[in-house]
C-alpha positions in Angstrom: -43.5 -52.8 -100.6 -42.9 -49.3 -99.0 -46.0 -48.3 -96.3 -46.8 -44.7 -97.0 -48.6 -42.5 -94.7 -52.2 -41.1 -95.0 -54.1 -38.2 -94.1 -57.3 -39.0 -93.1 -60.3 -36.8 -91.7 -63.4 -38.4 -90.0 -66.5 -36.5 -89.4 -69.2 -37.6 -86.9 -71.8 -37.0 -84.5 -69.9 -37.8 -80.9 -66.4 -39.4 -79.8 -66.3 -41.9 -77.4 -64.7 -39.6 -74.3 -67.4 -37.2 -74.8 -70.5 -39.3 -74.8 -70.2 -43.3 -74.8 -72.5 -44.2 -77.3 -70.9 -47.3 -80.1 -70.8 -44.9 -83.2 -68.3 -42.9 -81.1 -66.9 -45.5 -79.6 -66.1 -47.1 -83.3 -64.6 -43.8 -84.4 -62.6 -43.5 -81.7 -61.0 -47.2 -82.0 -60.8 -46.4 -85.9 -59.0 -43.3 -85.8 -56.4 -44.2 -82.4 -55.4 -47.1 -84.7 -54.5 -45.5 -87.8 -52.6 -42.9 -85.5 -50.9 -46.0 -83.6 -49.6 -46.6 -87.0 -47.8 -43.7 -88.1 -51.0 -42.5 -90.2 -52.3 -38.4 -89.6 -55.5 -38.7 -88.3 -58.1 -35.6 -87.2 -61.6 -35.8 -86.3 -64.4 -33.8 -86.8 -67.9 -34.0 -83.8 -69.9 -31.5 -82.2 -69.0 -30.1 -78.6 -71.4 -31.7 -76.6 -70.5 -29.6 -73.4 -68.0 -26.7 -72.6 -66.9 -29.0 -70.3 -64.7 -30.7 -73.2 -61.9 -28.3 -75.2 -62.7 -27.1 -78.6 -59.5 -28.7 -79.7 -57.0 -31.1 -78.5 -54.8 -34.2 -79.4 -55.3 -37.8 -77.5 -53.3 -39.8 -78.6 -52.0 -38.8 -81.9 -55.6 -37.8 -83.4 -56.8 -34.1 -83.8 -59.8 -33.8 -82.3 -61.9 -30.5 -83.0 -65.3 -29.9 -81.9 -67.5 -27.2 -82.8 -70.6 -26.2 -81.6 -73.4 -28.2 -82.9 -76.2 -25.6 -82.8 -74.2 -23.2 -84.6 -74.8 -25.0 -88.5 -72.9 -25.5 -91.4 -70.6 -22.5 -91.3 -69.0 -23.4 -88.0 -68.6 -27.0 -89.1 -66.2 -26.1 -92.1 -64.8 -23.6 -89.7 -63.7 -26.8 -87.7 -62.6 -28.4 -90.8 -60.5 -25.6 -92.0 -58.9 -24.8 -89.0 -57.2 -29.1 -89.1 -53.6 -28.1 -89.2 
């Protein structure tokens, strides 16, 4: 049987290099192992601190952060702008 690739999107409330708590922690190990394995992977949390980039990629997952006292708008702003 033929693997096929996925596009997945996980939204949450921290990642693991921005604030060690387990719920970021378990994202991050979630979404670095579908990317290990040839899947397309981007993840949605709040920035934390400006001390973290709006956007990058580690590791083969999207990560974009938006600010989190800015509401709903800004978080399908986040969402939209997954490439």
């Amino acid at each position: 049987m033929a693997s096929r690739s996925l596009s997945v999107l996980m939204v949450g409330l921290e990642w693991f290099g921005d604030n060690p708590g387990g719920a970021g922690r378990y994202m991050a190990d979630a979404a670095l192992g579908l990317a290990a394995r040839g899947h397309r992977v981007a993840v949605v949390v709040p920035r934390l601190s400006n001390d973290v980039p709006a956007n990058e990629e580690i590791d083969g997952v999207e990560v974009c952060r938006f600010r989190a006292a800015s509401g709903p708008a800004k978080l399908w702003g986040a969402m939209s702008a997954i490439k």
